[in-house]
C-alpha positions in Angstrom: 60.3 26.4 55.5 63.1 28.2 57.0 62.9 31.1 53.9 59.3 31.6 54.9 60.0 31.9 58.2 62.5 34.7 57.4 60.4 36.6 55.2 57.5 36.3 57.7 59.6 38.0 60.2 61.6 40.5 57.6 57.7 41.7 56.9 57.1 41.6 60.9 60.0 43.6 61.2 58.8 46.0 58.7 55.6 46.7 60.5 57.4 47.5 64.1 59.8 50.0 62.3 56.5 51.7 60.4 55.0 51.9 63.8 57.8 53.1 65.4 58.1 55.9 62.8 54.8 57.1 63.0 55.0 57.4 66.5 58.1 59.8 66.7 57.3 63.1 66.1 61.3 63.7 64.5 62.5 61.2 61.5 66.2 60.8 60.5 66.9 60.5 56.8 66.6 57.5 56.7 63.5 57.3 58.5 61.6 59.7 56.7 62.7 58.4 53.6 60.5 55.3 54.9 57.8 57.2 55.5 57.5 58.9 52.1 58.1 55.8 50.6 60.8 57.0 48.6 64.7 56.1 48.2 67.1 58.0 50.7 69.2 59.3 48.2 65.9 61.1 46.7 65.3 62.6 49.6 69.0 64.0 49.9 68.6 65.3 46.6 65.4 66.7 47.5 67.3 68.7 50.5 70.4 69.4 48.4 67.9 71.7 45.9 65.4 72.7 49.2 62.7 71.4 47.4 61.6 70.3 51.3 62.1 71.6 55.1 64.6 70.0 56.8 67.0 70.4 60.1 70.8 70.1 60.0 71.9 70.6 64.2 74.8 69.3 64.2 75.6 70.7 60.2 75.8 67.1 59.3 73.1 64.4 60.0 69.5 65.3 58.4 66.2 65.6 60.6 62.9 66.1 59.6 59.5 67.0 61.2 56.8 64.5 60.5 54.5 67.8 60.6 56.9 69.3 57.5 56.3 65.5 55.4 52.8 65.7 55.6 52.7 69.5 54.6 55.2 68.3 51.5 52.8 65.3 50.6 49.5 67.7 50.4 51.0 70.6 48.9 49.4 70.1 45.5 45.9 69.3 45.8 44.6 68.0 42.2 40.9 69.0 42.9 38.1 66.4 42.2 35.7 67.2 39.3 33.2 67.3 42.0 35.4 69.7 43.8 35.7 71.7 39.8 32.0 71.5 39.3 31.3 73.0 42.9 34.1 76.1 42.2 32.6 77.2 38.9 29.0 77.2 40.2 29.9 79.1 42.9 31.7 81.4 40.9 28.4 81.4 38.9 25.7 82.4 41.5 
């Protein structure tokens, strides 16, 4: 009983933090590692080789815009076939 209970409130726990993230429009490191659902030291790496837009004020601790994230996630659009079918029949007409 008691390991359920913890787990019920680890996953409770979880939830708050996701909400508190996608509130805030800045995310530490380790916040927006959360968000991307990746590991923090893939994001670092990810900095290290500017592979994505991140702030460095104080030349040490990592910040991100929640803005920059989303523009990361849906920089390569795989189109749908729809989306292929529509493009070559345009290209047609």
């Amino acid at each position: 009983m008691t390991k359920e209970i913890l787990e019920r409130l680890k996953a409770i726990e979880g939830v708050l933090l996701m909400q508190d993230i996608l509130n805030k429009p800045i995310l530490s490191l380790k916040e927006a590692a959360l968000y991307l659902g990746i590991s923090k030291s893939t994001l670092y790496k990810m900095t290290f080789d500017n592979r994505i837009s991140h702030y460095k004020p104080s030349g040490k601790l990592i910040y991100f815009k929640k803005q920059d994230l989303e523009q990361y996630l849906l920089k390569y659009k795989v189109k749908s076939n729809d989306e292929l079918e529509e493009d070559i029949e345009s290209k047609l007409l």
